[in-house]
C-alpha positions in Angstrom: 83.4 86.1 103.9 79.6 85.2 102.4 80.5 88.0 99.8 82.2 87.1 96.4 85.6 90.0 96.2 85.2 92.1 93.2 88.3 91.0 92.1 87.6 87.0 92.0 84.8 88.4 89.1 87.5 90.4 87.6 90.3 87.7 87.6 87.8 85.1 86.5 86.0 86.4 83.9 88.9 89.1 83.0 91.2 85.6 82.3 88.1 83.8 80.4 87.7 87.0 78.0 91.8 86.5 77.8 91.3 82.7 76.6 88.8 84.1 74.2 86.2 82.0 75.9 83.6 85.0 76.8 82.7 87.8 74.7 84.2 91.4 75.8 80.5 92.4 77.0 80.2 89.6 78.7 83.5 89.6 80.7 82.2 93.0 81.7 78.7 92.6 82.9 79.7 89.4 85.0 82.5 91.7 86.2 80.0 94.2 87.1 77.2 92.3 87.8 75.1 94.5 90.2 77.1 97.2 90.1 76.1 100.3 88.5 79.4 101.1 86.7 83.2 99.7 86.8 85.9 102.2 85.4 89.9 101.6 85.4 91.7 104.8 86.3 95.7 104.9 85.5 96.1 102.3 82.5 99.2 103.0 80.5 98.4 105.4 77.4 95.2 106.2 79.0 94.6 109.9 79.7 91.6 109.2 82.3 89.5 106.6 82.9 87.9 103.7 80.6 85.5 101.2 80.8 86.2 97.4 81.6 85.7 96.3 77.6 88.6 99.0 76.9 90.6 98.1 80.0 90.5 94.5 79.5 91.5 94.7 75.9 94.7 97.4 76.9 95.3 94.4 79.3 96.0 92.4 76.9 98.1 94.5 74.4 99.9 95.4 77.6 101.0 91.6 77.9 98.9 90.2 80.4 98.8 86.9 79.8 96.1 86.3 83.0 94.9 87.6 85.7 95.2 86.5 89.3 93.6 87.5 92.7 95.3 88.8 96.1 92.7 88.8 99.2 95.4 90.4 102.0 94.6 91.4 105.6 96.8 92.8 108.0 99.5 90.5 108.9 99.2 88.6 106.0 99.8 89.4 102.7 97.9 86.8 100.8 98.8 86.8 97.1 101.2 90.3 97.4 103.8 90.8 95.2 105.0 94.5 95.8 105.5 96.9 96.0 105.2 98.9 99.1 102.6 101.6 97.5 100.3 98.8 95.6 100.8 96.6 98.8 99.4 99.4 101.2 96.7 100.2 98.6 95.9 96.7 98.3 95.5 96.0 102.3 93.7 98.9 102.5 90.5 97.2 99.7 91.4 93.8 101.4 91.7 92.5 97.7 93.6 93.5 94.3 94.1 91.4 91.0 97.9 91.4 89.3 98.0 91.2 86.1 100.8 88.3 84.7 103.2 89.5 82.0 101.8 93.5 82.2 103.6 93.9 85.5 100.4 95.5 86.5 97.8 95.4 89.6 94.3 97.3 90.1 92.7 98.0 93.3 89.3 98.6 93.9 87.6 101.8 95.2 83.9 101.7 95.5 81.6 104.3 96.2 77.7 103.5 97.0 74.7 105.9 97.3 71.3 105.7 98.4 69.2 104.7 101.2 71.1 104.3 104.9 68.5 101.5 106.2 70.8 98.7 106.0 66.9 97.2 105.1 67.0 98.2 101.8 67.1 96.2 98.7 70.6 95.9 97.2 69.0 96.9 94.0 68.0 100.3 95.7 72.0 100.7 96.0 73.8 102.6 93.4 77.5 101.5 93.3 80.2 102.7 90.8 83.4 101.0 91.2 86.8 102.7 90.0 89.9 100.1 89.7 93.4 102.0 90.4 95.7 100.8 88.1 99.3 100.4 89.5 102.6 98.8 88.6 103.6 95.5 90.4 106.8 93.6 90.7 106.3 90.5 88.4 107.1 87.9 91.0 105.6 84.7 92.7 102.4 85.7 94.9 102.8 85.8 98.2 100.8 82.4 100.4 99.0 81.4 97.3 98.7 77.1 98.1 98.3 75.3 95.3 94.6 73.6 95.0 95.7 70.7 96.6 97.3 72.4 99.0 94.1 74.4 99.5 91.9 71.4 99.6 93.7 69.5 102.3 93.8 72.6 104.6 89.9 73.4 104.1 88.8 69.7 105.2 90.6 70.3 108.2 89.3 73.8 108.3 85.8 73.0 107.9 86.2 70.4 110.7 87.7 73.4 113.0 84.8 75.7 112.4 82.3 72.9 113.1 84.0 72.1 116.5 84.4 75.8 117.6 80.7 76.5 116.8 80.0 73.9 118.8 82.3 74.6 121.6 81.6 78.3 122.1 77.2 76.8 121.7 76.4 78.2 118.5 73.3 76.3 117.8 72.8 78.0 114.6 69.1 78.6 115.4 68.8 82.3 115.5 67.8 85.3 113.0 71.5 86.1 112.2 72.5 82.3 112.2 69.5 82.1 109.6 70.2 85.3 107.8 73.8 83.6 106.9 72.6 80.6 106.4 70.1 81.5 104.3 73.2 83.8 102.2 75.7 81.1 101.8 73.0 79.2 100.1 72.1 81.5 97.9 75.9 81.8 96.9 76.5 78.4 96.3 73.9 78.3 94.2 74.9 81.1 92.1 78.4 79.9 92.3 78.2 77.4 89.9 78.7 79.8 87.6 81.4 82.2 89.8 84.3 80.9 87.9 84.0 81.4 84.4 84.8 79.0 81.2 88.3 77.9 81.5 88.4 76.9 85.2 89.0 73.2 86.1 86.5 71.3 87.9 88.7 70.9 91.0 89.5 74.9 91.4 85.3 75.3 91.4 84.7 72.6 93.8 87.8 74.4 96.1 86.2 77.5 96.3 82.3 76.3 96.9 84.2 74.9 99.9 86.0 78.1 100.8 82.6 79.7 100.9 80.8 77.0 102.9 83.9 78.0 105.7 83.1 81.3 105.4 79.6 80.7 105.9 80.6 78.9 109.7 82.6 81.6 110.3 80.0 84.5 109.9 77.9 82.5 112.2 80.0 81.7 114.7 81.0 85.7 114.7 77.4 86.6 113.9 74.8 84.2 115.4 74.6 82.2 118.7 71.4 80.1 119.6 70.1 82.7 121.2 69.9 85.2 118.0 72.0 87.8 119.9 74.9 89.2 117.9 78.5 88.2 118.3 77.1 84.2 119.0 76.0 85.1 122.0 78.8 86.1 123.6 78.4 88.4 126.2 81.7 89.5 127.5 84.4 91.3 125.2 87.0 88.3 126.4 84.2 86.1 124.7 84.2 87.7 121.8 88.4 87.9 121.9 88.5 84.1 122.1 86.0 83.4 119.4 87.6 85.9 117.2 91.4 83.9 118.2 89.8 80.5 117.4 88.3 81.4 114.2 90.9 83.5 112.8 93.5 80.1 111.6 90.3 79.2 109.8 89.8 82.1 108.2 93.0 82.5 107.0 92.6 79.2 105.3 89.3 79.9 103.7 91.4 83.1 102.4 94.4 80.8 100.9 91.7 78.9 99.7 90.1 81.7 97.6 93.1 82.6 95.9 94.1 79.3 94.9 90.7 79.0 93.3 90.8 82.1 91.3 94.1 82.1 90.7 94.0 78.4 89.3 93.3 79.5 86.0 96.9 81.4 85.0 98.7 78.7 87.3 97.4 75.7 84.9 98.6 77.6 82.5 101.8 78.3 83.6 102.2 74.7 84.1 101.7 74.3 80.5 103.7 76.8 78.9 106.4 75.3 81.4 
């Protein structure tokens, strides 16, 4: 959960660029950011694929009024609108962004080459990224808590994950526990500047929190005093109970997300009334 979705960049900067707050190359290299290449595939009037600059601006003249951010999972449908082909499409990435007023979603399909050592640099990696556009039903997301909503459930959250790493003894002293450690921090510091110009204060402050949830949760699935993978655990029924006590947490640090990303287009929903 350490790792920012593709699509929060997309939604983020994607509704900034829409606000005429960023520049189009901008919107599209924080889009990208490491990533080699982004391309949209299946835009309205457009024979083959296009770049972000292009897509984002079709967007626009399409009606999207903003874009918003659907992390679903199996079970759960977080931010879903329909239907059935972009839903399936959609679980299958574990994220999409729907695109307000266009009746439009994408769905990310990335492709990486390079070295196998999972040692290598993430530089080293070459990854092109091609967004499948689809239609959508233009209707309420599916889950999505408003950031209030969001913020009450991750104070409880966080206090969850705190008592379940303690309970199942993950000291958070080993090489994983560190490793994650070590990449939440990093995130939080860049994440100061995850959500672009146009986000309020609160919807930032939500999703640093979202992240520092996620961060538990990767070492209490990751990382047990011990350094041994899986916290230490050392019998599958182990790892079956961690994975049941953590998983009502992570589906809050999920709702969480959404409502960060997604706070943009519902402020100004709110004020178009």
């Amino acid at each position: 959960m350490l790792d920012e979705p593709r699509s929060g960049r997309l939604a983020a900067w994607g509704n900034a660029l829409l606000a005429g707050l960023v520049s189009p190359d901008e919107a599209a290299q924080r889009i990208a950011e490491d990533d080699a290449v982004h391309r949209v595939r299946g835009l309205p009037g457009e024979p083959g694929p296009v770049g972000l600059t292009l897509a984002l601006g079709r967007l626009r003249a399409l009606g999207a009024t903003g874009l918003r951010v659907a992390l679903p999972v199996p079970g759960h449908p977080l931010g879903l609108s329909g239907p059935a082909e972009f839903n399936a499409r959609a679980l299958e990435a574990e994220e999409a962004v729907l695109a307000s007023g266009a009746a439009l979603g994408l769905v990310p399909e990335v492709w990486e080459s390079g070295p196998e050592d999972a040692g290598v640099p993430r530089e080293d990696v070459h990854v092109e990224v091609v967004w499948h556009c689809l239609p959508v039903r233009d209707a309420p997301p599916a889950d999505v808590p408003s950031l209030g909503e969001a913020e009450r459930e991750l104070a409880e959250a966080l206090r969850e994950a705190t008592e379940v790493l303690s309970r199942l003894d993950v000291a958070g002293s080993g090489p994983v526990a560190q490793a994650a450690l070590e990449a939440y921090r990093a995130r939080a510091e860049a994440g100061r500047q995850v959500l672009a110009p146009g986000y309020p204060p609160r919807a930032v402050r939500v999703l640093e929190l979202a992240q520092r949830v996620g961060a538990l949760i990767d070492i209490a699935r990751g990382a047990g005093g011990d350094g041994r993978e899986h916290g230490g655990a050392v019998s599958a029924s182990e790892m079956a109970a961690r994975a049941e006590a953590l998983r009502p947490v992570e589906r809050t640090a999920r709702r969480a997300q959404v409502a960060a990303y997604n706070a943009y287009v519902e402020e100004a929903e709110r004020r178009r009334g």
